[in-house]
ZADO-1210 file (C-alpha; in nm, 4 decimals, padded with zeros to 6 digits):
<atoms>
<atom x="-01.8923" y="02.6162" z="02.2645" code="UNK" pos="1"/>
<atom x="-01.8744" y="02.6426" z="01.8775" code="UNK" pos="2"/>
<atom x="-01.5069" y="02.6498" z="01.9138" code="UNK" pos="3"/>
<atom x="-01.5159" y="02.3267" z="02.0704" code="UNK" pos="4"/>
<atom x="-01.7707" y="02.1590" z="01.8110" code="UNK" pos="5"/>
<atom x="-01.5244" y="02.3217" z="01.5144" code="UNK" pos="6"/>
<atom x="-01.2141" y="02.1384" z="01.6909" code="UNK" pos="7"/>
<atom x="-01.4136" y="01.7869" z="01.7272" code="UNK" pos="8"/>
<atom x="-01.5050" y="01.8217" z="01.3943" code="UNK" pos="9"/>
<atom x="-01.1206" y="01.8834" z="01.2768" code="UNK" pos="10"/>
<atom x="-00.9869" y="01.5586" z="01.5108" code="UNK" pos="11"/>
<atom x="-01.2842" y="01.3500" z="01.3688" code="UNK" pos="12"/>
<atom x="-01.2068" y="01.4622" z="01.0057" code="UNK" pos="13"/>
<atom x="-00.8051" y="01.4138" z="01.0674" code="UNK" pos="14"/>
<atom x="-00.8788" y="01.0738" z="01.2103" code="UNK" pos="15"/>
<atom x="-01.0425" y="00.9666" z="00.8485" code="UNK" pos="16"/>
<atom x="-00.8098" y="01.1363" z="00.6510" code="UNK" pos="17"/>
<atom x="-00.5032" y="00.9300" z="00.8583" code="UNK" pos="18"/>
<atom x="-00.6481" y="00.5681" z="00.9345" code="UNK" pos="19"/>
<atom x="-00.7347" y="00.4988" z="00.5354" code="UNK" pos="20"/>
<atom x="-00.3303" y="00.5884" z="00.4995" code="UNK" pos="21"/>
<atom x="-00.2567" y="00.3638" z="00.8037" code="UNK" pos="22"/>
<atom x="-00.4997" y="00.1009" z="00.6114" code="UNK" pos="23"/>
<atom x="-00.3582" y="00.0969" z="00.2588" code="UNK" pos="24"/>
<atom x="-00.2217" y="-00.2456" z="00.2083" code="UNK" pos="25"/>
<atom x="-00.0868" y="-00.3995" z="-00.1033" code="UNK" pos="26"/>
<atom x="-00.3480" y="-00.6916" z="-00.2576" code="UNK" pos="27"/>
<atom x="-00.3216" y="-00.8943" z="-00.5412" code="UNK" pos="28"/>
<atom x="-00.5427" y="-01.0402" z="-00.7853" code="UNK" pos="29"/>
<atom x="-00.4568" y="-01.3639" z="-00.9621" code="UNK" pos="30"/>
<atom x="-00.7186" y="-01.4515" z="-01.2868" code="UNK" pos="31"/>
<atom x="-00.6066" y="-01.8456" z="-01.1669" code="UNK" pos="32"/>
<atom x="-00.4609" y="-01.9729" z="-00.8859" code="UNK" pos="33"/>
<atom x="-00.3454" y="-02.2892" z="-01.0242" code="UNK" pos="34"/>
<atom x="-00.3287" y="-02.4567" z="-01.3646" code="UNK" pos="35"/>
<atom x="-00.3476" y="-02.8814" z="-01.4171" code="UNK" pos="36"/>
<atom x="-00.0987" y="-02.9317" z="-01.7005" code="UNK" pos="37"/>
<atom x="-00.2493" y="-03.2840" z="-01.7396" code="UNK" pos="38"/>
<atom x="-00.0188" y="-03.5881" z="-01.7921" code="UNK" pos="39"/>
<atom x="00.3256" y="-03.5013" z="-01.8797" code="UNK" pos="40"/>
<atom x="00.5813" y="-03.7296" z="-01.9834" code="UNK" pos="41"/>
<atom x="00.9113" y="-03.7233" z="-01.8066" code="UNK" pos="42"/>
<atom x="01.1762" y="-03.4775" z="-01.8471" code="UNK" pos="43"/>
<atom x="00.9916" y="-03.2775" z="-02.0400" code="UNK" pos="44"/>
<atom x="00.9905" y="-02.8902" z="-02.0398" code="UNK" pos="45"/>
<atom x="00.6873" y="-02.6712" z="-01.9543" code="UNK" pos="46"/>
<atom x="00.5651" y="-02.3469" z="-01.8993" code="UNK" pos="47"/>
<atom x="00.2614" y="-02.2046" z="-01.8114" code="UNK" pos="48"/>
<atom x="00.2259" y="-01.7949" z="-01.7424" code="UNK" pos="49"/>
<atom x="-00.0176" y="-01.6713" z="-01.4299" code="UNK" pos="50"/>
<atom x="-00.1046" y="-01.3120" z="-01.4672" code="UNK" pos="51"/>
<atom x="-00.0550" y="-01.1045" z="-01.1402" code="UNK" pos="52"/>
<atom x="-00.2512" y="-00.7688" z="-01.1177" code="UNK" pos="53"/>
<atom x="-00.1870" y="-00.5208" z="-00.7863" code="UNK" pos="54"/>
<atom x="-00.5066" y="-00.4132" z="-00.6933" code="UNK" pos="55"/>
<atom x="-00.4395" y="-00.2923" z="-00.3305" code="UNK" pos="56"/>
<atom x="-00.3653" y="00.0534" z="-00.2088" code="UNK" pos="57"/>
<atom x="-00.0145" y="-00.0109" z="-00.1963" code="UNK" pos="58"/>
<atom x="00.3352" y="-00.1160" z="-00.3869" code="UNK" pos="59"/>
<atom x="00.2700" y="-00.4964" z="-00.4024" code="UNK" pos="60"/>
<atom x="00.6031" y="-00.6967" z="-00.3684" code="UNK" pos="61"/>
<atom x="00.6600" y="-01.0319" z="-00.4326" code="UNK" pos="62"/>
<atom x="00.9680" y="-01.1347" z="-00.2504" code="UNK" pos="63"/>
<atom x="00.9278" y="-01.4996" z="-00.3093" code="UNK" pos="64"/>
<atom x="00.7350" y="-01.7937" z="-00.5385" code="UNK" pos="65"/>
<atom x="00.7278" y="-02.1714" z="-00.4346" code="UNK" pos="66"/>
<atom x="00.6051" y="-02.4309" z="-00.6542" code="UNK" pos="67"/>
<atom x="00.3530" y="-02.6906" z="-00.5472" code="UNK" pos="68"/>
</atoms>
């Protein structure tokens, strides 16, 4: 009997250990999600920089930005 309560307790404990590796996901955290640059006259140049932090478990990626 205490050889089966020692193996239940190894599958439960295995079980955490694996799902929070299973579970790591990449997240981001952006200060601001958008910026109004106001009333800009045409063909002029701007910039404006938005700070990306990973805050997730995982390599975050960014494969691709699209402008509003």
């Amino acid at each position: 009997m205490s050889n089966i309560r020692l193996f239940a307790a190894f599958l439960l404990l295995a079980f955490f250990l694996l799902s929070s590796f299973v579970m790591a996901q990449p997240k981001m955290y952006l200060a601001e999600e958008e910026f109004d640059f106001g009333y800009v006259p045409q063909s002029s140049r701007i910039a404006h920089v938005f700070w990306i932090k990973s805050v997730g478990d995982d390599t975050l990626k960014i494969i691709d930005i699209k402008t509003g």
